[in-house]
VMD Tcl script that builds the backbone (N, CA, C; Angstrom):
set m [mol new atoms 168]
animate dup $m
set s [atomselect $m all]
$s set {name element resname resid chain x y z} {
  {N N UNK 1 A -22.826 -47.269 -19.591}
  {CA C UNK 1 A -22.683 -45.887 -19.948}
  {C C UNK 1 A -22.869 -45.024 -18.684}
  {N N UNK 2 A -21.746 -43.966 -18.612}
  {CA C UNK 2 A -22.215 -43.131 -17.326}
  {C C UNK 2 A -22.816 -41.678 -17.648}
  {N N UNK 3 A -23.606 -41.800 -16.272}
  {CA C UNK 3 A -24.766 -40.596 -17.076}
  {C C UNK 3 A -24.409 -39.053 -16.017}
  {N N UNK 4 A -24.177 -38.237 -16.666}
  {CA C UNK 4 A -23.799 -37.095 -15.662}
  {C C UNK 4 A -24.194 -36.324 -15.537}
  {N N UNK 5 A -24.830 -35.749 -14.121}
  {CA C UNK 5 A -25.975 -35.022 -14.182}
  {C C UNK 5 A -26.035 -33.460 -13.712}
  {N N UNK 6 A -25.872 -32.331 -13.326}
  {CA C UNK 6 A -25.861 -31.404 -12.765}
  {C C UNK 6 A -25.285 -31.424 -11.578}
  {N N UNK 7 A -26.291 -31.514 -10.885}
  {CA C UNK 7 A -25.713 -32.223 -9.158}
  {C C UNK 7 A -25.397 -33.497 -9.019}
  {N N UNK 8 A -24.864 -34.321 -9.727}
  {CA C UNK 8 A -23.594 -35.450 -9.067}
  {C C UNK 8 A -22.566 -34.766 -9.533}
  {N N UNK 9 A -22.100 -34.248 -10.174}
  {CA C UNK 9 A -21.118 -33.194 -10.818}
  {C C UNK 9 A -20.563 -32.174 -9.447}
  {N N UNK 10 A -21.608 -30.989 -8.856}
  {CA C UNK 10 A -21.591 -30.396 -7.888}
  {C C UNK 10 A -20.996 -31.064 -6.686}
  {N N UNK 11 A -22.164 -32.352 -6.487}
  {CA C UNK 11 A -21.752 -33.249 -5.164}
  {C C UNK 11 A -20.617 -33.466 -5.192}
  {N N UNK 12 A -19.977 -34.122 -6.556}
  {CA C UNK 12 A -18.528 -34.909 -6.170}
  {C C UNK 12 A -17.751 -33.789 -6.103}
  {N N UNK 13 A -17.573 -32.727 -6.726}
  {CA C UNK 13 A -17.025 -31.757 -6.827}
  {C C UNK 13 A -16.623 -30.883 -5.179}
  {N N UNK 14 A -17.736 -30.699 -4.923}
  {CA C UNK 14 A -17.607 -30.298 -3.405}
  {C C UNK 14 A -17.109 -31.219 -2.457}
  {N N UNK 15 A -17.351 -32.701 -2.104}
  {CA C UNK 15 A -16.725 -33.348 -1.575}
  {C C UNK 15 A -15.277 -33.751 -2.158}
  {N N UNK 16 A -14.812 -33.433 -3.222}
  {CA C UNK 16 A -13.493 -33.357 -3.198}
  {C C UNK 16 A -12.744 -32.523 -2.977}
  {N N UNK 17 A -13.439 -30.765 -2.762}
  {CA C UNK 17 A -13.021 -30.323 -2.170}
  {C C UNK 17 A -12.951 -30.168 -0.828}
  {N N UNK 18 A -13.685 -30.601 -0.077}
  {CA C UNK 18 A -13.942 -30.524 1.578}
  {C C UNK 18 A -12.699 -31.908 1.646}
  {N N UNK 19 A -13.085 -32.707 0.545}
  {CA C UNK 19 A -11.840 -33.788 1.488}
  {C C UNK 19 A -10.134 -33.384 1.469}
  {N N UNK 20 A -10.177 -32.686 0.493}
  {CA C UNK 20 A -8.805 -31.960 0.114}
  {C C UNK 20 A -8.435 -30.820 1.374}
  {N N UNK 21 A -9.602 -29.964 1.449}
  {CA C UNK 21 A -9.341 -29.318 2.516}
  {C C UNK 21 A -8.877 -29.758 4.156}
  {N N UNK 22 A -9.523 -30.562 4.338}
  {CA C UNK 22 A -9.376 -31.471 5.445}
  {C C UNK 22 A -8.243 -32.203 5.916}
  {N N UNK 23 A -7.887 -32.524 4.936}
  {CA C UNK 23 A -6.421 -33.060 4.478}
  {C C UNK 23 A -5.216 -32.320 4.754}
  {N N UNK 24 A -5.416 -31.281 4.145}
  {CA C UNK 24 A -4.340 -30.348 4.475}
  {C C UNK 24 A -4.777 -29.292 5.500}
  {N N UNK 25 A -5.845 -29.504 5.965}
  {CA C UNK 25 A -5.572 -28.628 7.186}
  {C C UNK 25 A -5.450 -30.023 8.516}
  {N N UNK 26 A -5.263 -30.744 8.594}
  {CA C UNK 26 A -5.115 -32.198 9.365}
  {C C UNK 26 A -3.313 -32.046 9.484}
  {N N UNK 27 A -3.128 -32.223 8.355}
  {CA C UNK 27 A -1.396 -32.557 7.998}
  {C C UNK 27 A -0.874 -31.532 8.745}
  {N N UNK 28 A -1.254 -29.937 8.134}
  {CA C UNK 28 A -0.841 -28.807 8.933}
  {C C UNK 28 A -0.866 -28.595 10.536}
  {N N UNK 29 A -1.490 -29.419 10.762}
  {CA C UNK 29 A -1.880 -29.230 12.536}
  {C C UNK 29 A -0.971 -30.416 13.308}
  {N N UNK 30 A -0.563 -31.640 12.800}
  {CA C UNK 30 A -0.157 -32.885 13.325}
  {C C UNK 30 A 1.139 -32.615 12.821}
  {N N UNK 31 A 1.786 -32.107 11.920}
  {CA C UNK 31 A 3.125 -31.901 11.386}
  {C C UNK 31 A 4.146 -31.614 12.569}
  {N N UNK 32 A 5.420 -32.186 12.915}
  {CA C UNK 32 A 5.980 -32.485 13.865}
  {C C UNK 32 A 6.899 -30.385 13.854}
  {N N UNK 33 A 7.318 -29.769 14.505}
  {CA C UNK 33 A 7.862 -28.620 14.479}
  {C C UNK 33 A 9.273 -29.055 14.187}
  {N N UNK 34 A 9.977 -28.152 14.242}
  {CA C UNK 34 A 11.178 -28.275 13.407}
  {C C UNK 34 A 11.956 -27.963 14.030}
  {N N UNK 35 A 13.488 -27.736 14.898}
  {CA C UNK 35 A 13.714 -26.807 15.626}
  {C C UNK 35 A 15.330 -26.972 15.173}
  {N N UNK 36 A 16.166 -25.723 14.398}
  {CA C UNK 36 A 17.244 -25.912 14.170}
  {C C UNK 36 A 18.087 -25.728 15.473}
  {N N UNK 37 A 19.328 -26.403 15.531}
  {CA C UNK 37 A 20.362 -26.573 16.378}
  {C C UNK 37 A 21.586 -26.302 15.624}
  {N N UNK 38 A 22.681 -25.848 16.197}
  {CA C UNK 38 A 24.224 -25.915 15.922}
  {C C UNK 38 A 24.981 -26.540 16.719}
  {N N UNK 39 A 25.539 -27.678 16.456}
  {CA C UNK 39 A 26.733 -28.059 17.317}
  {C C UNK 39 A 27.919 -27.761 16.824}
  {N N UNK 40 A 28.707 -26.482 16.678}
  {CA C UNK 40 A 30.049 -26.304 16.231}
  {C C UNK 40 A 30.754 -26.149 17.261}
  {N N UNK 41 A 32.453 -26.081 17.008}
  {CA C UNK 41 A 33.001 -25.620 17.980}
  {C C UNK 41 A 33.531 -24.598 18.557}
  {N N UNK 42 A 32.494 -23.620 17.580}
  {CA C UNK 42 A 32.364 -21.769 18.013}
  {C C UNK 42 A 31.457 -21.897 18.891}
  {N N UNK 43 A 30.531 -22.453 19.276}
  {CA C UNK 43 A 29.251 -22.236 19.797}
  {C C UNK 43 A 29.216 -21.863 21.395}
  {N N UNK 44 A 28.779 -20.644 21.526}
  {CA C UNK 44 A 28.893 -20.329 22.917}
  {C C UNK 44 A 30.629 -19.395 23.167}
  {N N UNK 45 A 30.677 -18.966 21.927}
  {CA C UNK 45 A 32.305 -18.307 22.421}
  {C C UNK 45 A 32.265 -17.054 21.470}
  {N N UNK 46 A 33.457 -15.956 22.019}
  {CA C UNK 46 A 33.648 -14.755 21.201}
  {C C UNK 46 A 34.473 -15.267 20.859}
  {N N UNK 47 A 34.160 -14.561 18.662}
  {CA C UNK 47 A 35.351 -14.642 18.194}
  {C C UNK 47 A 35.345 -12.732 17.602}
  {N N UNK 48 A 36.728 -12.271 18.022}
  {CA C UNK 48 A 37.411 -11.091 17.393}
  {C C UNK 48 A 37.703 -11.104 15.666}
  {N N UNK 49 A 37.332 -10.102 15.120}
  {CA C UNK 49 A 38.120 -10.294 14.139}
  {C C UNK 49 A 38.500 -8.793 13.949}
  {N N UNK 50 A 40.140 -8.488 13.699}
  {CA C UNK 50 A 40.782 -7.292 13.515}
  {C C UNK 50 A 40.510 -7.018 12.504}
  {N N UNK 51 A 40.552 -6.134 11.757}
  {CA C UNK 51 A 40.807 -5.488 10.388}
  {C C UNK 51 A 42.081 -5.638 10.186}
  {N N UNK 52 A 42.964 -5.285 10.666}
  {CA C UNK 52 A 44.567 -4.968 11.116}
  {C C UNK 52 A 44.806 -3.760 10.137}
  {N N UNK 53 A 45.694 -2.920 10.575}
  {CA C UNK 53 A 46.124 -1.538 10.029}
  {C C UNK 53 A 47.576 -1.947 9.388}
  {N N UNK 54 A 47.502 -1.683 7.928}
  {CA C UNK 54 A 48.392 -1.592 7.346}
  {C C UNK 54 A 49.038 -0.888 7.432}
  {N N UNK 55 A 50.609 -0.331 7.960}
  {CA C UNK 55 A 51.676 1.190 7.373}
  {C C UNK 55 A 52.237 0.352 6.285}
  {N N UNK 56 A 52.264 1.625 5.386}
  {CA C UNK 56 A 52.790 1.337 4.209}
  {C C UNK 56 A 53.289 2.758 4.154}
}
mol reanalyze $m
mol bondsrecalc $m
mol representation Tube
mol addrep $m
């Protein structure tokens, strides 16, 4: 039978939160950065675009 007491309740409670915390502030710090790129074959060039004028 398990017996549950005030503070083992507290204890585990708090150490699951400190380990949770830890955790994700660990992950957050070691997480690799991200860095987007484009390789198209606009890249590095002007493109124009006219409206063009209709007579009508």
């Amino acid at each position: 039978m398990i017996v549950l007491h005030k503070k083992r309740l507290i204890l585990l409670g708090s150490l699951l939160c400190l380990s949770l915390t830890t955790i994700s502030i660990k992950s957050a710090l070691t997480k690799p950065k991200v860095v987007a790129t484009v390789n198209l074959p606009v890249s590095n060039k002007v493109i124009v675009l006219d409206a063009g004028h209709r007579s009508t």
